[in-house]
N, C-alpha and C positions, 0 to 999 in steps of 0.2 A: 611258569617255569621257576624251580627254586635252583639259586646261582650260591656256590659258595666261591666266596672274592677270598684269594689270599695273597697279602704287599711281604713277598718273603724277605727274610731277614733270620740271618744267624743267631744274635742277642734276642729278638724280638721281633715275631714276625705275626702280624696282623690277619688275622680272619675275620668275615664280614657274611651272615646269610641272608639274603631275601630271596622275596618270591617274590615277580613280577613279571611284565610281558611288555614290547614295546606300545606307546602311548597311554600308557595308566602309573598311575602312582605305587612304586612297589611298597612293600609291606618288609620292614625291617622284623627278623625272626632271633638272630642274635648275632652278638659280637665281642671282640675278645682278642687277648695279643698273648702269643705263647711263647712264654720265654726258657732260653736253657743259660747255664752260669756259663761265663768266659772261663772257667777253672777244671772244668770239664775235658778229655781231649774228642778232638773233633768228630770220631766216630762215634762217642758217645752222644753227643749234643744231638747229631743228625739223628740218630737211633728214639731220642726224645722226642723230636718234632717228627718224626714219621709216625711216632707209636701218638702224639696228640693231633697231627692231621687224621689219621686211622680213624681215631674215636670222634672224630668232630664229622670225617663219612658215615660214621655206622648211625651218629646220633641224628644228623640232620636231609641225610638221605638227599642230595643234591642231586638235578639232572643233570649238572655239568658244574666244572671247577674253571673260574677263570682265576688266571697266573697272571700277576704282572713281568713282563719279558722286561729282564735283565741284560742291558748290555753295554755303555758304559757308564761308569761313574770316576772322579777324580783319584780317589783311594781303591787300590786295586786289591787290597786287602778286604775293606767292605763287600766291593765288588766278587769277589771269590765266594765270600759266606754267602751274600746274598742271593749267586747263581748254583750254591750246590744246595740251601734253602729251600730253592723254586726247585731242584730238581726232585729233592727229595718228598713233595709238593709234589709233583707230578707223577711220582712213582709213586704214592698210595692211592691217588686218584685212578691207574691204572689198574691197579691191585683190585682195588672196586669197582673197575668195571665201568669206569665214568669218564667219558670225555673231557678235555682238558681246551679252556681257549686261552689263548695268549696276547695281552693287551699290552703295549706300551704307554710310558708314562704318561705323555702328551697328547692319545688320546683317551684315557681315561678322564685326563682332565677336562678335554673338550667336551664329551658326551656331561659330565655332572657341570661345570660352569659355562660350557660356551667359550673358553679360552683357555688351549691348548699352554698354556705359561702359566696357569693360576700356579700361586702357590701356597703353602700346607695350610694356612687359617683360609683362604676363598674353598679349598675343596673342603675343609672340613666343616665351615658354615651351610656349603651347600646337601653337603649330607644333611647335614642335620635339618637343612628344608623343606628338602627332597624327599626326606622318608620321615615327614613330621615329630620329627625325636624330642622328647624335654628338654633336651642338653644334650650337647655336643659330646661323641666319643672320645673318649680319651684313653691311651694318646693316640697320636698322630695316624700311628699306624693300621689302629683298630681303622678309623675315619677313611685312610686310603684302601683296607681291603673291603668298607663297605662299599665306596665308590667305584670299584672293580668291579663287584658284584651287578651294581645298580649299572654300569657301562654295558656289559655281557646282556643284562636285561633285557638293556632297550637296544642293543644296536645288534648282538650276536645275532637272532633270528635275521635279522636284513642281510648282516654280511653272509651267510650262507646262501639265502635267494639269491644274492650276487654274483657269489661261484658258481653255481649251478645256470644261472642265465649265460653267463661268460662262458661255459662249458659246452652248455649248447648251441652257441655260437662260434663253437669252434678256437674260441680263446683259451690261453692257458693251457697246462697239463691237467689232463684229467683226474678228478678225485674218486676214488673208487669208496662207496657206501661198505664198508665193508665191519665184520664184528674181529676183534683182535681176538687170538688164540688166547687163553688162557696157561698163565706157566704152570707149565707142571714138573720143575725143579731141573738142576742142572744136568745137562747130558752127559753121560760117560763114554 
């Protein structure tokens, strides 16, 4: 399965590719932080990172995009760029036709360290151990959209068998397999 990890971010937001399955060592394909200027106004910025997530779909053809899910932080200004970031992140991922999973911080952290509170030097060590790298990504950012990717890896396929066993037991609301319409522009 190739995962593209993205740690959204308005100034700078992290992309991370492998390909891997749960129990094997995935294979780091490329990685990278795409940034737009703070001078910019904000339609334009998003319009940047839509138009470089776009080109990062066509290039690296992912079976699925995992997001890391935003939802709080201290600075609610961060916090803003960085959820209209992941949205815009999920509206190209749409666009192309590719499912989207959504991980939070804590377990992202968990699946690459084993400890849900690691922080940014434990996960970005363990990237780099996990997917045998020369050297540690930099910065930070790149390091946490690889460890989203590498989380979706190993643990996405499980957490699906999971829904689906739960569903067949009657748990939950049901999830309908279903392909999304394709837009075909705004109605009049």
């Amino acid at each position: 399965m190739r995962v593209l990890g993205i740690d959204p971010g308005l100034t700078r937001c992290g992309w991370g590719v492998v390909d891997g399955r749960p129990g094997s060592r995935p294979t780091a394909i490329g990685v990278g932080v795409l940034r737009t200027m703070a001078e910019l106004d904000l339609e334009l910025r998003l319009l940047e990172l839509h138009t470089a997530v776009t080109a990062l779909l066509r290039e690296h053809r992912p079976d699925v995009v995992a997001i890391e899910r935003v939802f709080t932080q201290n600075n609610k200004g961060t916090a803003m760029g960085t959820a209209q970031a992941a949205g815009v992140a999920a509206l190209a991922a749409a666009q192309a036709d590719r499912p989207v999973a959504w991980h939070t911080p804590s377990e992202v952290k968990a699946a690459i360290s084993g400890n849900g509170r690691a922080d940014k030097e434990q996960v970005t060590m363990m990237v780099t151990r996990v997917l045998g790298l020369a050297s540690p990504p930099k910065p930070a950012d790149a390091a946490d959209a690889l460890a989203l990717a590498v989380c979706h890896a190993w643990r996405g396929p499980a957490q699906q068998r999971l829904r689906v066993a739960a569903l067949a037991g009657g748990i939950g609301a049901p999830v309908v397999q279903r392909t999304l319409p394709r837009w075909t522009g705004i109605a009049k």
